[in-house]
N, C-alpha and C positions, 0 to 999 in steps of 0.2 A: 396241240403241237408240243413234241417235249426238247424241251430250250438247251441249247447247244451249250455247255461250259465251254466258254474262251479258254480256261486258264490251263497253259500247257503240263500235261501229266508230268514234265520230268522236273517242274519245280517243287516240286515235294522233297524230291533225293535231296535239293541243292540248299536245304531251309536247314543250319543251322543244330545241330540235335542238343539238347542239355550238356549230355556223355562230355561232349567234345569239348568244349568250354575248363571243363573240369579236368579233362585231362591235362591240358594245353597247359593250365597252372601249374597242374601237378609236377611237368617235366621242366618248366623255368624255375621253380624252386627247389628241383632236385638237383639243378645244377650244380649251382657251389658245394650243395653236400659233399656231391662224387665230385668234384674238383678236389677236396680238402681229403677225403680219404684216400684218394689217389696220390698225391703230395706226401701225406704221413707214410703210407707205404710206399713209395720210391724212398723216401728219407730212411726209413726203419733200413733197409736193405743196404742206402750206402752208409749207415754209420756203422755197419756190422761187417763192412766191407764185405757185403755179398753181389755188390753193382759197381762197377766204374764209370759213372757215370757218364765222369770226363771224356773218357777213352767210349764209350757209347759212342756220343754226342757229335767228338772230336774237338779239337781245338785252332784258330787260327797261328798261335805262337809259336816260336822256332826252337825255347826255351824248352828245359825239363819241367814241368809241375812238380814242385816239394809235395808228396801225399801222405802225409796228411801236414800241413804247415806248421812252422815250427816257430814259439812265441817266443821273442827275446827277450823279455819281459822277466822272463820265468828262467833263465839263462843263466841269473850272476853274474852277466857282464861288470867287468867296474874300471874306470878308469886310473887315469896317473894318481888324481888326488883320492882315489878309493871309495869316489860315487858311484853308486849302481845305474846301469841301463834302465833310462826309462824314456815312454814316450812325451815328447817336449809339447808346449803350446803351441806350434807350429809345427805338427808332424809333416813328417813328406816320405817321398818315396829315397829308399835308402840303396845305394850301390854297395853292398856286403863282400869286402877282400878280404877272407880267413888266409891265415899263413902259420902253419905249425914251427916253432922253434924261435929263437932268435936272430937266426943269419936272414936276413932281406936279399939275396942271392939274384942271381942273371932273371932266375923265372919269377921271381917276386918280383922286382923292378918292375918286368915288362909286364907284369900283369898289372901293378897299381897303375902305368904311362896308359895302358890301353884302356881301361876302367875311367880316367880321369880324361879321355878325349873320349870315350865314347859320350861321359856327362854331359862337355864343353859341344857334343852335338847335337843336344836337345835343340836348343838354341832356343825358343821364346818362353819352352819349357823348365829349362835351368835350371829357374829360381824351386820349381816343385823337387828336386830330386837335391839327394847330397851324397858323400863316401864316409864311407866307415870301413876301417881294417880291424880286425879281430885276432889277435894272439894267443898262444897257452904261453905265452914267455914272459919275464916282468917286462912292462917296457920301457924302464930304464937301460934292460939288456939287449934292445935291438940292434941289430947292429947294421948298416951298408958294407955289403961284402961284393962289390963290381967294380970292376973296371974302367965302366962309361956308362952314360947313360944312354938310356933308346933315342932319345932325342939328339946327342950327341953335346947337351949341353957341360960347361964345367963341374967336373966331380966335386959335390957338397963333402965339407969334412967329414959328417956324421950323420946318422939317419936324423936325428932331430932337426939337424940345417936343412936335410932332403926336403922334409915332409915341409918344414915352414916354407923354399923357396920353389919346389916343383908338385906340392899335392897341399896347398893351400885350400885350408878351409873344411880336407879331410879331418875327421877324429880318428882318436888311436884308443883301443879297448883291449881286456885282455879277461883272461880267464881260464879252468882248472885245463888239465891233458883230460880228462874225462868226460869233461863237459863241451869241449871244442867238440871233443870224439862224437858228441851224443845229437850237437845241432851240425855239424858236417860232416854225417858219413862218407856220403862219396869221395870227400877230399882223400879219403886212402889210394885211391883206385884213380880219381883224376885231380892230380894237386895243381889241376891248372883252373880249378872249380870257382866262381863267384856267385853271389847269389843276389838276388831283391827281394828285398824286404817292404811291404806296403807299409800305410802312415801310420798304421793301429797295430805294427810291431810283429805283425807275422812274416817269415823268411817263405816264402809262396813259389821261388821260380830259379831255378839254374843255369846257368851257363860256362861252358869253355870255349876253347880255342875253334872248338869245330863248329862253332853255329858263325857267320860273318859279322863283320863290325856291322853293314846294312842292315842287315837281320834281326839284330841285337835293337837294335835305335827304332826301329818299324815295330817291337813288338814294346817297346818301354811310352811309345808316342800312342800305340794303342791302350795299353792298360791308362795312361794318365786322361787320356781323350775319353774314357768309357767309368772312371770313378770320379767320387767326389773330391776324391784327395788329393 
């Protein structure tokens, strides 16, 4: 009598082959390869600016992106006592007022009051973020050239009184007509322009009058929410 094999035909197909084993390694260690050459070539293309990555991607923020960011560092900023800009033991996130000239005029005011209540609405964030104004003027020669204030508070003698009783805690910098030109171009075109500058000294992000004060604070509460700084 010829004895029946139990063992159903189709488990052959389902056993395992060598081949497969070997392959299976083959494509988890090829992984990170093609991760990292994929990476090099996206990078290669946008440092030659043949990708916009950003603009790919898109972005949540209301702000312009500085492209390619612009280091202050490398700027020659220098102050009153003729220190140069550098970044401090406690870097933070910097609110950047450029103002060409030395008249502080109706639109300068209002732009240092709005820049300095926007800070004052970080609110738990605060202490991360500070103001800097940036001139090509000496700034000994600044001058307050208004009226009134936004605020409507008593007019300061002199811009020196301004900044110590209504922009406390601001600093004041200055630097060539050439070199304002070279780290705020836009300011030609919109001289209502401020910018942020992150804590490692790069000027990264634009703003005027037309993005909202809500707008502005919503995208300054994400960058600080989403870095180390």
């Amino acid at each position: 009598m010829n004895r029946v094999d139990s063992q159903n035909p189709s488990d052959a197909t389902t056993q395992p082959q060598p081949g497969n084993g070997r392959m299976t390694l083959l494509l988890i260690a090829g992984i990170p390869v093609i991760v990292v050459l994929a990476a090099s070539w996206m990078w290669y293309f946008v440092a030659n600016g043949q990708l916009d990555l950003v603009g790919a991607l898109g972005t949540s923020n209301r702000g312009q992106l500085v492209q390619p960011p612009r280091q202050a560092t490398e700027a020659g900023w220098q102050d009153a006592q003729g220190e140069t800009f550098a970044v401090g033991n406690d870097p933070k996130w910097t609110l950047v007022i450029p103002q060409r000239g030395g008249s502080c005029d109706v639109a300068c005011e209002k732009r240092l009051y709005e820049v300095r209540q926007i800070h004052m609405a970080l609110g738990k964030e605060l202490g991360r973020a500070e103001r800097l104004m940036i001139t090509d003027a000496a700034l000994a020669n600044v001058v307050l050239t208004v009226e009134a204030l936004s605020d409507q508070r008593p007019l300061p003698d002199d811009f020196a009184a301004y900044v110590e009783r209504e922009q406390r805690g601001m600093t004041l910098w200055h630097t060539t007509e050439s070199k304002f030109a070279d780290m705020f171009p836009e300011y030609a075109d919109y001289p209502d322009s401020w910018y942020v500058m992150d804590p490692a000294g790069w000027v990264m992000m634009r703003y005027d009058q037309s993005v909202s004060y809500k707008d502005v604070i919503s995208d300054l509460k994400f960058l600080m929410k989403n870095s180390n700084g």
